[in-house]
N, C-alpha and C positions, 0 to 999 in steps of 0.2 A: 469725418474721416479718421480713420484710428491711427494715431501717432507711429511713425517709423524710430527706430532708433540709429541715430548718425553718429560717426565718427566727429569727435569735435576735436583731439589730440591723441598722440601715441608716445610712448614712452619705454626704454629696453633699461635693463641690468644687465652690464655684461662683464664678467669678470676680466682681473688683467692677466692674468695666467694662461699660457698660451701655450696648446701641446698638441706637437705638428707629427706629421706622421714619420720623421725622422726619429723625435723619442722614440716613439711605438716599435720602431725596429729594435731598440735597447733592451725593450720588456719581453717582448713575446717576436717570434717567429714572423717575421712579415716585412713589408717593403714598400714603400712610399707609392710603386710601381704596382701592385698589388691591392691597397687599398684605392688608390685614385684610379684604377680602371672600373673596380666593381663597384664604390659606391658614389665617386666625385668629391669626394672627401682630402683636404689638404692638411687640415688644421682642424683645434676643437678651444673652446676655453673652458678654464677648471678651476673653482673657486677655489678661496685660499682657505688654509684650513682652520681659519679664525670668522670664515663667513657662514651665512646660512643661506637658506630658502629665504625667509621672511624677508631680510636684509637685502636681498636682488629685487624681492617684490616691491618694497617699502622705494627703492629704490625707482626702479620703472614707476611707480603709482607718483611718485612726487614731481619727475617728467612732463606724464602723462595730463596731470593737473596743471603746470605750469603749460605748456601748450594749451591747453584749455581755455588759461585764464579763469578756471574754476577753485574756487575754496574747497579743502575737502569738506567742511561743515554741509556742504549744498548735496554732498551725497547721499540718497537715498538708499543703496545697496551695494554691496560689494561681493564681487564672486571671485574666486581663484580657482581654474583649473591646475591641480598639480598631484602627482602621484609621492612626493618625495619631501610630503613638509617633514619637519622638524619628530613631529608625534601626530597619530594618527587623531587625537583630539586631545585639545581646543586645536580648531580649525586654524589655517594657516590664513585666512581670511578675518580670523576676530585676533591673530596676532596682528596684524596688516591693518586692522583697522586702530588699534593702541599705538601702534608705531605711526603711525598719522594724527595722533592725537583728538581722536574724535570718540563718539560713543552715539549710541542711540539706533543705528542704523543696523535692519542684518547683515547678516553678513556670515558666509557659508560656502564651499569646496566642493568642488566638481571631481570625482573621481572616476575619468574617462580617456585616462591616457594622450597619446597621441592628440585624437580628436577632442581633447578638453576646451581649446578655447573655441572653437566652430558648436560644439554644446553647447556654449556661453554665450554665442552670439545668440542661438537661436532663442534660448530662456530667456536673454533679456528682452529681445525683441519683441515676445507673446507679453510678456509681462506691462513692458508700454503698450503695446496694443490695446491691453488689459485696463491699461490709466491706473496701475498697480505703483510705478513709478515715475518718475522724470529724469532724473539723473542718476547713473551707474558707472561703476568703476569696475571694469572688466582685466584678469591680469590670469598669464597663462606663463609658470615657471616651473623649472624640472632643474633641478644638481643629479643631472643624473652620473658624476664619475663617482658619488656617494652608493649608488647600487649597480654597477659594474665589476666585473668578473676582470681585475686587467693581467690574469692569465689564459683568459678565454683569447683567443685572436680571433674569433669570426663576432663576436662583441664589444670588443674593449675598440677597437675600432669609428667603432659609428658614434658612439655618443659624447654629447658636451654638455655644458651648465650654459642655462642664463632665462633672462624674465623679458616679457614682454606685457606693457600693458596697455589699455585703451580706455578714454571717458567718452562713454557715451549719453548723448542725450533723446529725450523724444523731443520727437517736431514733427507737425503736419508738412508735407510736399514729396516732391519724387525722389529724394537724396534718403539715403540710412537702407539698411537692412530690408531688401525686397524679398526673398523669399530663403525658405533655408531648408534642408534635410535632414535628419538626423537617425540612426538606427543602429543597433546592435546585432548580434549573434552569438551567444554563450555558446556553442558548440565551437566554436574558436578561442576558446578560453586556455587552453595550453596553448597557442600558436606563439603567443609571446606570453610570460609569466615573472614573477617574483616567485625566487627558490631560494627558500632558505640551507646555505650549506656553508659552515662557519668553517670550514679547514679553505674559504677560496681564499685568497690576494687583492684587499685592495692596493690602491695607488700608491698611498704614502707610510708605510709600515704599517703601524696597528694601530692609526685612525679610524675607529668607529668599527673595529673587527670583533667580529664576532655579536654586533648590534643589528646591523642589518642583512636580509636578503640580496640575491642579487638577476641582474635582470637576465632570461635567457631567453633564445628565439627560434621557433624554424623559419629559417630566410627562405628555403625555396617554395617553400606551403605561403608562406607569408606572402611571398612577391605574386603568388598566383590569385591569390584571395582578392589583395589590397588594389588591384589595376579594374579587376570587375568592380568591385565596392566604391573604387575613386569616379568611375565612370558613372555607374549609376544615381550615386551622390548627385555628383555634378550635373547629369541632366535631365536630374528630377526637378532640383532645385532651380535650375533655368526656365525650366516649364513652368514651376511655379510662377516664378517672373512674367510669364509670355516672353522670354527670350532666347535666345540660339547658341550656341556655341559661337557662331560667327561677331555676334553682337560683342564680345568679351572683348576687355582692354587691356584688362593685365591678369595675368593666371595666377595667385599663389598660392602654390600646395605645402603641405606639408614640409621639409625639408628631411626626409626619411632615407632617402637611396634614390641617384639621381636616374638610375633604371626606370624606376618603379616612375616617378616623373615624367620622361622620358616616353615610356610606352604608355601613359595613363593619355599625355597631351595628341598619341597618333591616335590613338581612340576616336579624340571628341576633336579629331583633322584640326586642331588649333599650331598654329606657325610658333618655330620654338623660339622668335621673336617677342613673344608673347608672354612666358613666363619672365618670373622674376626668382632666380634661382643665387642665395648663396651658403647653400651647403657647405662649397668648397671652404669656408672659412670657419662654419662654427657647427659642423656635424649635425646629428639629430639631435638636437633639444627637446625633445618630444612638445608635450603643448604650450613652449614658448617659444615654435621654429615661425607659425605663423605672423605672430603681432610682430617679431622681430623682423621677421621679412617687409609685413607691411611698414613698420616704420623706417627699414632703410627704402623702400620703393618711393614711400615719400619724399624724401630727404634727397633722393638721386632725382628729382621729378619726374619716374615714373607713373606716377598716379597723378593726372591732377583734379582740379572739381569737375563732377560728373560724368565720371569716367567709371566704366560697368566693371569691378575688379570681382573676379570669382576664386574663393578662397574653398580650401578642400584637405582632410585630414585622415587618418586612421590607425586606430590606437590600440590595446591590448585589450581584450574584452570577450568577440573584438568590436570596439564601435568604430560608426565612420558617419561622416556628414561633412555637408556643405554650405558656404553660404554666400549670397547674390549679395553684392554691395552696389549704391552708388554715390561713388564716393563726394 
């Protein structure tokens, strides 16, 4: 029987910088009343400006591993979903991996937005299937107030910094990664984008201005795309399982806009007791909203062993997938 890969720990970075949507009225045009009707949005955290990407990852990854009770030495591969490392190479995965003090292993970045760690799940899962590995370190982080517009108000809004990560293992039985979806569309490639235009505003004066891009979006094209795309995900992916929507234990989607949640879960008739949503506290993190969620669902005991959690995402591309856990 071809090895599943199980969650064996989870692990977050989250910075301590906390910017509620009462700053956001200081900066730009807008209203606490305003952003928490459209998106569910309270609060976001924002690194400090002596941190990195790497530093959140490095951070969740050595979590991650202490819950484990795994050495990093025992890792076979290491992946990062993140759109916002440091430089576009070396990978923020073979920095990730020197900040753990290891070598030997690859170790290599996903460049899938949103949907990056739900990518992740499902490569690593073929790969043990494959008997390619045994142990992986899966980590899904975005800084994204580093490519934020914060004179945009229909952007500067939504997004936050932080890392999420997970060690997985393969094991023979019915617990780990049951089936997964995954799929793109380049003709959705402007819907959300990096644009480079050096006259915008970021956050903290002329931090990194004029270095980077910044992130832009159509919210109404987007929200109509992303509810089709989340559904289909979701219960292609169950099918693969042989499972139902009704089977599900705990929902966690992406944490994008809690609309988009919202009418994604009336879809697939799942009870909004079911999700595990908190946006409200640290916005979109784009592909660190999942791991972060799962690791607080654990922690609140949400999740417990063997329990069918269906995790779901979708990102700038645009990709989107899903994946069937048990946990």
């Amino acid at each position: 029987m071809p090895k599943r890969a199980v969650i064996q720990g989870m692990g977050v970075g989250i910075p301590d910088r906390v910017l509620n949507n009462a700053d956001l009225e200081r900066l730009v045009e807008t209203s606490d009343e305003w952003i928490t009707t459209r998106t569910g949005i309270k609060e976001r955290r924002i690194i400090a400006p002596d941190q990195t990407n790497t530093e959140l990852c490095i951070m969740a990854a050595r979590e991650a591993l202490e819950r484990s009770k795994m050495d990093a030495k025992e890792l076979d591969v290491i992946v990062v979903a993140t759109v916002t490392g440091e430089t576009p190479f070396p990978s923020t995965a073979c920095r990730v991996q020197h900040g753990l003090g290891i070598a030997g292993c690859p170790a290599f970045d996903i460049l899938a937005a949103c949907a990056g760690f739900v990518y992740g799940g499902a490569l690593i899962s073929g790969l043990f299937a494959a008997g390619t590995f045994k142990n992986a370190l899966l980590i899904g982080c975005e800084i994204m107030s580093q490519i934020t517009d914060w004179s945009d108000r229909s952007t500067c809004v939504l997004f936050g910094d932080a890392a999420g990560a997970a060690v997985l293992k393969a094991e023979e039985g019915d617990r780990g990664i049951l089936a997964s979806c995954i799929n793109a569309d380049g003709a959705g490639r402007d819907l959300i984008k990096l644009s480079y235009d050096h006259d915008r505003t970021p956050l903290d004066g002329d931090q990194r201005a004029g270095a980077v891009g910044y992130a832009s979006m159509e919210g109404q094209e987007i929200f109509r795309v992303a509810v089709r795309a989340l559904v289909e995900a979701c219960l292609t992916s169950l099918e693969k399982a042989g499972l139902q929507p009704s089977d599900v234990d705990l929902f966690v989607p992406h944490q994008a806009n809690l609309r988009i949640i919202t009418a994604t879960m009336e879809k697939l008739e799942l009870p909004q007791d079911k999700a595990y949503i908190n946006i409200q506290k640290y916005g979109n993190t784009s592909s660190a909203s999942i791991p972060v969620a799962l690791w607080e669902a654990e922690k609140a005991g949400r999740i417990k062993r063997g329990d069918i959690v269906l995790t779901v995402g979708i990102g700038a591309g645009i990709t989107w997938g899903a994946n069937v856990i048990r946990w």
